[in-house]
Each structure stands twice: as C-alpha cells, then as structure tokens.
matplotlib code that plots the C-alpha trace (Angstrom):
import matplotlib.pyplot as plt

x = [18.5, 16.2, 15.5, 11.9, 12.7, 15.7, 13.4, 11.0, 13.9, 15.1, 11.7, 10.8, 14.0, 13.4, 9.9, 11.7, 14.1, 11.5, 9.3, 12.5, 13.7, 10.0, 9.9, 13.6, 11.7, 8.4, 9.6, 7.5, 9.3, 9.6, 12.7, 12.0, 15.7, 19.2, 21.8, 25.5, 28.1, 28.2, 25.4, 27.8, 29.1, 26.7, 25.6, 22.6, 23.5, 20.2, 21.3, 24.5, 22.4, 20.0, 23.0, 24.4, 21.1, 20.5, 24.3, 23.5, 20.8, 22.9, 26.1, 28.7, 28.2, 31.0, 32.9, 33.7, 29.9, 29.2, 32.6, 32.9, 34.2, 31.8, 33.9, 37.4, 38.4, 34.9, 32.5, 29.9, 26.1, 23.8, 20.2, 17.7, 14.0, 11.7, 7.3, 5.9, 2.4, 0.6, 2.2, 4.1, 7.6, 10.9, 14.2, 16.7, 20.2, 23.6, 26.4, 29.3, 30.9, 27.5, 25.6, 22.6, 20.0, 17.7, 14.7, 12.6, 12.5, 10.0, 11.5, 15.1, 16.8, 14.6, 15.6, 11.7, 12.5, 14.1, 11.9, 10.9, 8.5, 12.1, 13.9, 17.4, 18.2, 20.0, 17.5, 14.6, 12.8, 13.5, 15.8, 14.9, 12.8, 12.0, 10.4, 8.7, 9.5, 6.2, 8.1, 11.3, 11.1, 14.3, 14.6, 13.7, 10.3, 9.6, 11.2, 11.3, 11.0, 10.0, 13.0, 11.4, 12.2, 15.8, 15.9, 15.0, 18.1, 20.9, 19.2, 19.6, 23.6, 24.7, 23.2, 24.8, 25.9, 26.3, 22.8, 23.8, 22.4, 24.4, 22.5, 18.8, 20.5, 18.7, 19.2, 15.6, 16.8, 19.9, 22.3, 20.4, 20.9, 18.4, 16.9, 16.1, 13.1, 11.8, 8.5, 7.8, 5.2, 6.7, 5.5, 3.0, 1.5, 2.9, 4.0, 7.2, 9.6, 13.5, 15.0, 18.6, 20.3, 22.4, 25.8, 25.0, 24.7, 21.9, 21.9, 19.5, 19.7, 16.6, 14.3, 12.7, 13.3, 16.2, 18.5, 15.5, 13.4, 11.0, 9.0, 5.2, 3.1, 1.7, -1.7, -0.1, 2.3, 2.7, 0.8, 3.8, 3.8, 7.0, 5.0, 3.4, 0.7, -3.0, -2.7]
y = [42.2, 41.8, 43.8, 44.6, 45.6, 47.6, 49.6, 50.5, 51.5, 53.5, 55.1, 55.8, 57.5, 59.8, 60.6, 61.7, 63.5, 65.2, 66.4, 67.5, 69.7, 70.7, 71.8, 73.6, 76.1, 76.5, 80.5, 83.2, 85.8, 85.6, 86.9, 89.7, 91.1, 91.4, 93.8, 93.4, 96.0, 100.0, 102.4, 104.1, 100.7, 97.9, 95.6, 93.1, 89.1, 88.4, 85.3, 84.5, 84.4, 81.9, 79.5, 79.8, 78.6, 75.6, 74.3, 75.4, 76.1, 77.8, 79.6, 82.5, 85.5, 87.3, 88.8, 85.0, 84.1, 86.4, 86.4, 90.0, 93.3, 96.0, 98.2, 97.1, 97.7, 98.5, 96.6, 95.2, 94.3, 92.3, 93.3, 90.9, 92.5, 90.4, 90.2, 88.4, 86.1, 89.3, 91.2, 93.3, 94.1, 94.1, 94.7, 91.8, 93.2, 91.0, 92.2, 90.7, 87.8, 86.7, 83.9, 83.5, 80.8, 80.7, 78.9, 82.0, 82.3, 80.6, 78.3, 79.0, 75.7, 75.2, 79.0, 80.1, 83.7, 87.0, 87.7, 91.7, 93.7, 96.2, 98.5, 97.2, 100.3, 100.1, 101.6, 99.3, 101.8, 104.3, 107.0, 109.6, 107.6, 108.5, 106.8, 108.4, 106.3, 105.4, 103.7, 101.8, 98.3, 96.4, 93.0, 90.2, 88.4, 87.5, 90.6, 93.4, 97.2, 100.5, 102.6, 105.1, 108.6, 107.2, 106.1, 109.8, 111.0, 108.8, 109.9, 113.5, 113.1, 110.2, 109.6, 106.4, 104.2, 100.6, 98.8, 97.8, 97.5, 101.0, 103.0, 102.0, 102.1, 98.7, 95.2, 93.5, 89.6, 89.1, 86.4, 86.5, 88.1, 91.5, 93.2, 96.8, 96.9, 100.3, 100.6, 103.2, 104.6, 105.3, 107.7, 105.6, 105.4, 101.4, 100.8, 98.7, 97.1, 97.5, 95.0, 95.4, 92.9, 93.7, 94.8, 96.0, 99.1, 101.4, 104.1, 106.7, 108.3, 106.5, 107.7, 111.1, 114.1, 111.7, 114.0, 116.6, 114.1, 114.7, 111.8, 110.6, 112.4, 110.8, 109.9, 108.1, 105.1, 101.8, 99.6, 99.0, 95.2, 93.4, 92.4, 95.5, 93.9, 95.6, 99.6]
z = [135.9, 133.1, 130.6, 131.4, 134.9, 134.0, 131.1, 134.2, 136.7, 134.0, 133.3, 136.9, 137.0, 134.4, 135.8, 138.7, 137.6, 135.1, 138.6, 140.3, 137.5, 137.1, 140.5, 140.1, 137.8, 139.5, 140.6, 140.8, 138.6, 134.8, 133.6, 131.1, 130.7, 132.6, 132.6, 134.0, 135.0, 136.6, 135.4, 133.2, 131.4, 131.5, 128.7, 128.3, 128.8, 129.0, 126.3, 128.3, 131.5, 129.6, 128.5, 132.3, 133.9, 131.9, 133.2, 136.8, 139.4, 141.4, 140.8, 141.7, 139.0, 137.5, 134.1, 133.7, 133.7, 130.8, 129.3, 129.5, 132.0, 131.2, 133.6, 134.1, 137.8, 139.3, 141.2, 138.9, 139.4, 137.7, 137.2, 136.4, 135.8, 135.8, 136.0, 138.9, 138.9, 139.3, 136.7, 139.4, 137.7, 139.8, 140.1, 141.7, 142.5, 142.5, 143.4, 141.6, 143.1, 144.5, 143.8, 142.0, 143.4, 140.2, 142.4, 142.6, 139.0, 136.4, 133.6, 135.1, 133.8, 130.5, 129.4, 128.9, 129.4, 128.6, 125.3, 125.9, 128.5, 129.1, 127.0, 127.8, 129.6, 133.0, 135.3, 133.1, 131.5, 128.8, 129.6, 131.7, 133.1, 137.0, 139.8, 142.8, 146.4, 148.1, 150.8, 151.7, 153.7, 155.2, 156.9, 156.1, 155.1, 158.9, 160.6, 158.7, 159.4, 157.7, 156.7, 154.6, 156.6, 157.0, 153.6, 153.2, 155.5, 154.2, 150.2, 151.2, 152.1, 149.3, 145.3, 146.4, 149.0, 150.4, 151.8, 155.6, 158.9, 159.4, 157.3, 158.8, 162.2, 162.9, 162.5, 162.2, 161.8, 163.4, 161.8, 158.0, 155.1, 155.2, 151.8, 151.2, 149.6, 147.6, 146.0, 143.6, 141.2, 137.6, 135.3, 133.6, 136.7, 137.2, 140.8, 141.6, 143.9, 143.9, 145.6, 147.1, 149.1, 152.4, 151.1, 148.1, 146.3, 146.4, 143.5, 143.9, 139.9, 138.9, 141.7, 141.3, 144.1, 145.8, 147.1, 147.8, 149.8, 147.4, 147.5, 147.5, 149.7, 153.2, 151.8, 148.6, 150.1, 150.2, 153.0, 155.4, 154.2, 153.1, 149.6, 149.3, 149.2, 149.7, 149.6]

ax = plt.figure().add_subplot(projection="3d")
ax.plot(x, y, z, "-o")
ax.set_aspect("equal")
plt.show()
C-alpha cells in the first residue's frame, strides 16, 4: 500500500470516527452538577463523573466509579441535574448498580459540562428549598399514564418508597422499563421535572405539602403530556 493511499485511509478514518463521537454527544441535556449517595450522606463527583465519561459511553455506576461510599451499607443514588435545549432543568435518578447510557446528554465524552447553574445541595436547590407537584406522569414515552391522585395516595402513607408498577396499580408498557415523571413549580416560580426510573426510589422531602396532599390546585397543572410540554 502506498503511502498516499494509506495517508487518505487513515484520514477518512479519523473523519469518521470524529462524526461518530460527534454524534455520541449530540444529547439534549447539559450537565450542570451531580450528586452520589443517601440524602443524609451524599457528596458531589461532578469531576469524577467527567473523568468516567470520557473512558466510557456507557457504564454500570457505583462507589468504585467515584472511588468513594458516601453511606456505607445503604443503597446509593446518583443525581445528575442537568438544563435541557429549552432551559427546562431536571432531575435524572440512578440507582446504584445501574447503568448510565450518557447519549441523552450534551458533550458527554468531551467533558463540556458540570460548570454551575446548582448549589451542590442534594435536592438541587438551596436548602429548604420546596417544590409544589403539578402533576405526576408514569410509563413510558409511547404509553404512559397520569398518576397524580395516586401519587397523592401512596405520598399520604410513605415520605418514601420504591417507584413500581405496584404503587400506580398499572402497568402502561408491558415488557420496558417505565419512568415516574413529577413536574413541579419551585419557589422562584421555575417549573421542573423529576425523573425516577422504575425501581427506584422516590423521596418525597423535597416536595412541599407531600404527606398532606397539599399540592397545586386543579386550575394550576401540568398539560397531561409526557414532556410537559404546552400548559
């Protein structure tokens, strides 16, 4: 092979693998901060979350992965908040052991993330911070159903408990992995979305009036879609 032809092969391959890694981090969300362990000992590993994602695309999370055990002998979580393209903020929930897919997140593999927009507090805003529930959605993006009064039920028995198909008393997409979705206004008047995956757990502290039912009234809610979308 000459040397000409090998320079090009080598070039095209680089172009290539430049648009596929390109299109790796072409997500939605822009990582703002992230937050591993219980609510009563978590720390930020916003940096060792950075350093993880340029190794791997996707990858199973644990005290390994950020080289620490917040909480020795519980169950942790990491949190990653993040700002989507229409500067909605969110919560994404992992429990620990899962794995992390890093596709719906911008600049995943090139680390272009994670510099501010939360206070490094566990529920992602300052403390004391409380959000009121507009509405509750769980299922999936294609089947998906509102939950909100049982939401409402299961918050008046339990501050917290496990996000299954047994709670809602429903399963809306058989054979996939559902997500409880909660979208909330905070006190700055911001709105939301919490974002809990099927088998995780769902901590009611941050949300104002929980255990009360105390929520937003029937003429202030959410539109019933999955995105939230137009009010």
């Amino acid at each position: 092979m000459s040397r000409i032809r090998f320079t090009i092969l080598l070039m095209a391959a680089v172009s290539i693998l430049s648009i596929l890694l390109a299109a790796q981090d072409a997500g939605d969300y822009v990582i703002l901060s992230a937050q591993y362990g219980s609510e009563f000992h978590h720390v930020d590993v916003t940096d060792r979350l950075r350093e993880a994602a340029r190794h791997d695309h996707l990858f199973r999370m644990g005290n390994g992965t950020f080289g620490v055990d917040p909480d020795p002998g519980v169950v942790k979580t990491l949190r990653i908040f993040a700002r989507g393209p229409n500067g909605e903020e969110r919560m994404f929930e992992f429990r620990e052991g899962s794995v992390i897919d890093g596709a719906q997140f911008r600049g995943w593999g090139r680390g272009e993330w994670g510099f501010g927009g939360w206070s490094g507090n566990w529920n992602g805003g300052g403390e004391g911070v409380k959000f009121v529930i507009l509405s509750a959605q769980y299922g999936t993006a294609y089947h998906h159903v509102d939950v909100t009064q049982r939401l409402r039920e299961e918050a008046r028995r339990d501050r917290i408990f496990r996000n299954t198909n047994g709670v809602f008393g429903v399963d809306p997409d058989r054979g996939v992995v559902k997500t409880l979705r909660i979208f909330a206004r905070g006190p700055d008047g911001h709105e939301r979305m919490f974002e809990y995956r099927e088998g995780s757990i769902v901590d009611g502290a941050i949300f104002r009036g929980w255990g009360g039912g105390e929520w937003a009234g029937e003429n202030d809610h959410w539109s019933g879609r999955w995105e939230g979308g137009d009010r």
